[in-house]
C-alpha positions in Angstrom: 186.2 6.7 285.5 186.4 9.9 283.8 185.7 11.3 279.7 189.1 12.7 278.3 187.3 16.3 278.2 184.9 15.6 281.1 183.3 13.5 283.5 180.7 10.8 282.3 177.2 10.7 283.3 174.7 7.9 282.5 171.5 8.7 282.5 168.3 6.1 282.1 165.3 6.0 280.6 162.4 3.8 281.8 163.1 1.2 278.7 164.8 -1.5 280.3 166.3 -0.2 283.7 168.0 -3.6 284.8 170.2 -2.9 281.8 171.1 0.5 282.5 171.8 -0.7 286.1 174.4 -3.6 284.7 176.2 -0.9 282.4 176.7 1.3 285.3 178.3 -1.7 287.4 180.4 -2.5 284.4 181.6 1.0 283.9 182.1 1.2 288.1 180.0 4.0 287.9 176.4 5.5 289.6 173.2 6.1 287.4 172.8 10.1 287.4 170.2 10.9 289.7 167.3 12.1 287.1 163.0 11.6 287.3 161.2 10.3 284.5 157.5 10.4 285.0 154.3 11.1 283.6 151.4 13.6 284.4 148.3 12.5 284.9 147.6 12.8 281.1 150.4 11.1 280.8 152.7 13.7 279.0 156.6 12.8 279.9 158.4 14.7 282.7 162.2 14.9 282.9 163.6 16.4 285.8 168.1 15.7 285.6 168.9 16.2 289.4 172.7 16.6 289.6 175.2 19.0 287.5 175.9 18.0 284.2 177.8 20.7 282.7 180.4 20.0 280.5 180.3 16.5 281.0 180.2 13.6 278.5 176.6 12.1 279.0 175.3 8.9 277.8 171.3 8.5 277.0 170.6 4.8 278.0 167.4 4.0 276.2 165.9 0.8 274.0 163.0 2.2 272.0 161.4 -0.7 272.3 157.6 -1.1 273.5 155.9 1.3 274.0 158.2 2.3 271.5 156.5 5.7 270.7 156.7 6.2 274.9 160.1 5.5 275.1 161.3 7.5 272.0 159.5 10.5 273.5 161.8 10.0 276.8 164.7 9.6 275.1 164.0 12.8 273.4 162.9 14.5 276.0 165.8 13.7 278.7 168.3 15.0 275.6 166.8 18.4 275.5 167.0 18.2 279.0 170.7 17.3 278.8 171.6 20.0 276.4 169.8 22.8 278.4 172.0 21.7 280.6 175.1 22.3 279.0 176.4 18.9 278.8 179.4 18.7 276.8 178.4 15.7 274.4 175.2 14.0 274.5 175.5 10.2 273.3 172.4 8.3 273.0 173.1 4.6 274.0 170.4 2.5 272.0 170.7 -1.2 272.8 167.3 -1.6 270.7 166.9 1.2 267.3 162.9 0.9 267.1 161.7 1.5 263.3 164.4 -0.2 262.4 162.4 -2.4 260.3 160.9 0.9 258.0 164.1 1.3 256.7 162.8 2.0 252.7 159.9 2.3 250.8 158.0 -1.1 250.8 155.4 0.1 248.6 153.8 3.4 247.2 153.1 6.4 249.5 154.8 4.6 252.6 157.2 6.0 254.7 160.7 5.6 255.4 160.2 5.8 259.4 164.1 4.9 260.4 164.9 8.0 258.6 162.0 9.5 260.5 163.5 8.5 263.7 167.1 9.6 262.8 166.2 12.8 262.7 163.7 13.4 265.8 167.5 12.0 267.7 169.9 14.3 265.8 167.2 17.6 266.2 166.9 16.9 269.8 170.1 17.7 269.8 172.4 13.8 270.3 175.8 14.3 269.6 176.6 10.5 268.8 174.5 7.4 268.5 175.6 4.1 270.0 173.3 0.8 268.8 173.3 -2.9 268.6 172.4 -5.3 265.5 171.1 -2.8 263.2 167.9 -4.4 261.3 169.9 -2.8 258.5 173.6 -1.2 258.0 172.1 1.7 255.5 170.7 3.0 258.6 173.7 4.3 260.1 173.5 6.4 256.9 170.5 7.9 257.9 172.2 9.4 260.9 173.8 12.7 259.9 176.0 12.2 263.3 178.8 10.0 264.0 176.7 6.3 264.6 178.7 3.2 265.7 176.7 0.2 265.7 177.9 -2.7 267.8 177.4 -6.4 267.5 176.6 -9.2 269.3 177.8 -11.9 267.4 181.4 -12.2 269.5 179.2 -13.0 272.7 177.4 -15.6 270.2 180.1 -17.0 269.1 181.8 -17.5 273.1 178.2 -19.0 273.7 177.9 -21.6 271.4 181.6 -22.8 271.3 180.8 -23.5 274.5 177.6 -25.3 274.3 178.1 -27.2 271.1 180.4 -30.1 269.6 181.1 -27.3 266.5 182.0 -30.7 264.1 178.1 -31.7 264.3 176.2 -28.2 263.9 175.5 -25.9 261.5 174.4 -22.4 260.7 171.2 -21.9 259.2 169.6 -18.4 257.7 165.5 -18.2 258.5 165.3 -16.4 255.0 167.3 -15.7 252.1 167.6 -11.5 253.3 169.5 -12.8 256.7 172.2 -14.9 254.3 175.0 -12.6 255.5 174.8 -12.5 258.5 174.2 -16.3 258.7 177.9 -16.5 256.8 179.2 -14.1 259.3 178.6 -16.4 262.4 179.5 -19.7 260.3 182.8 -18.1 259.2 183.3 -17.3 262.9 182.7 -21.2 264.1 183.8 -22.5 261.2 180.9 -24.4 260.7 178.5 -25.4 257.3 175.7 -22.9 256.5 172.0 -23.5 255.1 169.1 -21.8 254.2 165.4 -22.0 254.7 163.7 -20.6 252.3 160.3 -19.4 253.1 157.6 -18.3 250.1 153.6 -18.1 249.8 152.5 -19.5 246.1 149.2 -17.3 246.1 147.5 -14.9 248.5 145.8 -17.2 251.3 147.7 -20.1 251.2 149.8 -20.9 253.8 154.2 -20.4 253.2 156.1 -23.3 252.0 159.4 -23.7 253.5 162.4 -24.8 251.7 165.5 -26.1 253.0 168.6 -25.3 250.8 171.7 -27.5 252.2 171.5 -30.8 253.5 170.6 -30.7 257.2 169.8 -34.6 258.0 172.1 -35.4 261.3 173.2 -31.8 262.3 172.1 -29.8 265.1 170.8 -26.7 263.7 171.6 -23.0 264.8 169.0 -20.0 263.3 170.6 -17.0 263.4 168.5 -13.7 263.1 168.2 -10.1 264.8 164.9 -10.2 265.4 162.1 -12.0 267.0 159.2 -10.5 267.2 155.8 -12.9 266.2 158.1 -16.0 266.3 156.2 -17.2 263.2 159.1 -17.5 261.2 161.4 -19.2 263.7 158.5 -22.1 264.2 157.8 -22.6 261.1 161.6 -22.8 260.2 162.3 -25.4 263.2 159.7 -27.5 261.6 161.2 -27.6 258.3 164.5 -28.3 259.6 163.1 -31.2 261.3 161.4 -32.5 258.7 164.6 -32.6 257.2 166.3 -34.4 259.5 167.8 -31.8 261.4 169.1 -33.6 265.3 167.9 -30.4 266.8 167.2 -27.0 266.5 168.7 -23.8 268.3 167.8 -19.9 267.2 169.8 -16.9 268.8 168.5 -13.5 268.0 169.5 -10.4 269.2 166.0 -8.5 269.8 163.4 -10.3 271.4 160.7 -8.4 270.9 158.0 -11.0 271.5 154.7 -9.2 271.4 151.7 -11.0 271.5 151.6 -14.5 272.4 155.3 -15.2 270.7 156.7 -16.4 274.0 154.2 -19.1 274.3 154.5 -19.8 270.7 158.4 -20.6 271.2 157.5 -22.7 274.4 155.2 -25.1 272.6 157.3 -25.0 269.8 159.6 -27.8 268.2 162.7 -25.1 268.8 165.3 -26.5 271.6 166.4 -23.1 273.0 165.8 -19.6 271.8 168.7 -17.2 273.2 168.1 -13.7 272.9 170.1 -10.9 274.5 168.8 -8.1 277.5 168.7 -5.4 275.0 165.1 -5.7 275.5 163.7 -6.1 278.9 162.0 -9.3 279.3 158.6 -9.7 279.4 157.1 -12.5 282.5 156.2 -14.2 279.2 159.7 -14.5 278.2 161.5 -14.8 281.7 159.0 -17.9 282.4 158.8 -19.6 279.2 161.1 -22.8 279.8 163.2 -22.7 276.4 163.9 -18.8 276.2 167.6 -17.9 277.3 168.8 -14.4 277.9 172.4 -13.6 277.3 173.9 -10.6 278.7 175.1 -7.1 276.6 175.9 -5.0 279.6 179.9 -5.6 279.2 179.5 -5.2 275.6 177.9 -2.2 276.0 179.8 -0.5 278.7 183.2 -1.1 277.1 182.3 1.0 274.1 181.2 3.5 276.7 184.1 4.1 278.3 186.5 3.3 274.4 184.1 6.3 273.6 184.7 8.4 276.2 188.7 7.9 276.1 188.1 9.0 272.5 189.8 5.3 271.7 188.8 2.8 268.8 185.4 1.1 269.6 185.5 -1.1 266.0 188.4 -3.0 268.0 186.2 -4.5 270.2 185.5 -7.0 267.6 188.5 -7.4 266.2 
């Protein structure tokens, strides 16, 4: 496969490897040879071993933990890129770390996403490609062309498979995630609820409310991100307490730090899906009620829409 104004090269960072691997297979393509390594004080090396010149490169990076690490890389291998007079430099970001600084959450804070936005664009990306934004207003913080793709349609092909779609419904962990929530019941065609989740007075533990009636349905939190797993837990719960049949969550970040995998295992949650654009922790690959579903087609079919300079919004048309 070939750019219209130049040949494509896809180049990986250390983030989440297997990933990179499955876009090149879906794109028929090799991974350009490159080395990223440390030195002993562990400062990033970035060595791109093949001609790139004038060629449409793709950055394949999830800034995801070490998330510093990993940002460093990704900014590193572009400058290497543009010395090397690559044509267009797109950096393919199946996870945007910092996503969740995306405004002032109190006085003298930063706004780190915009942070972020601009280390990319200085180091000189010509085009930022990202899944599930935390947030749309970030693509606003880019100052280059961002598309940011979603992984609801591979959701959606998921659970009409998996599910009798007249006995579940779609539930929101907190009021902020309402519209996406709609989104995927529109999609299914299915009711929608919310849990409602507040804390009275500093110390006391959250209440969580259930608005819709849940009693007999099995139960589908939709989210895109896991990270503690606190919220999902505690939302499960209150679905059951409900009456909910069973509960289901898929997310499309699992970052799991800590001890969220075993959290989810011991947890009253069914099945937590969550895509590869993380690479799975042992935690996560061996916990017995964490599914992984695959972004790699997703992914390299807005690679190759972008480099035919075709529509990539059709993709989820």
């Amino acid at each position: 496969m070939s750019a219209k104004n130049g040949s494509i090269k896809l180049v990986a960072g250390n983030s989440n490897p297997a990933l990179a691997l499955a876009i090149a297979q879906g794109l028929d393509l090799p991974l350009t040879k490159a080395v990223v390594r440390r030195f002993a004080d562990m400062e990033i090396f970035v060595e791109i071993q093949e001609n790139v010149r004038g060629s449409d490169a793709f950055v394949i990076q999830s800034t995801s933990f070490p998330a510093n690490d990993h940002l460093m890389e990704l900014l590193i291998i572009t400058d290497a890129l543009r010395r090397s007079s690559a044509r267009r430099i797109t950096a393919v970001l199946p996870y945007f770390g910092y996503a969740r600084q995306d405004r002032k959450s109190g006085s003298r804070t930063p706004i780190s996403a915009k942070l972020v936005a601009n280390l990319i664009t200085q180091a000189g990306v010509d085009r930022v490609m990202t899944l599930d934004l935390h947030a749309g207003q970030i693509q606003g913080f880019f100052d280059i062309p961002t598309d940011n793709l979603y992984a609801a349609p591979l959701m959606v092909r998921d659970i009409k498979d998996k599910f009798d779609l007249s006995k579940t419904m779609v539930i929101s962990p907190d009021v902020g995630g309402v519209a996406r929530a709609r989104g995927l019941a529109k999609r299914i065609n299915t009711p929608l609820a919310i849990v409602d989740k507040r804390r009275e007075r500093a110390g006391e533990s959250e209440v969580m409310n259930v608005i819709g009636d849940v009693a007999g349905y099995t139960c589908i939190l939709i989210d895109d991100i896991v990270d503690s797993g606190g919220t999902l837990v505690n939302a499960a719960d209150a679905l059951i307490a409900k009456g909910a049949k069973d509960v289901y969550a898929y997310i499309t970040h699992g970052v799991l730090s800590g001890g969220a995998a075993a959290r989810i295992a011991g947890s009253k949650l069914k099945e937590l899906v969550i895509t590869d654009s993380i690479l799975p922790t042992d935690a996560v690959t061996k916990a017995p009620n964490i599914r992984t579903l695959p972004i790699a087609s997703l992914i390299s079919n807005a690679i190759a829409r972008t480099a035919a300079e075709e529509s990539v919004s059709s993709l989820f048309d």
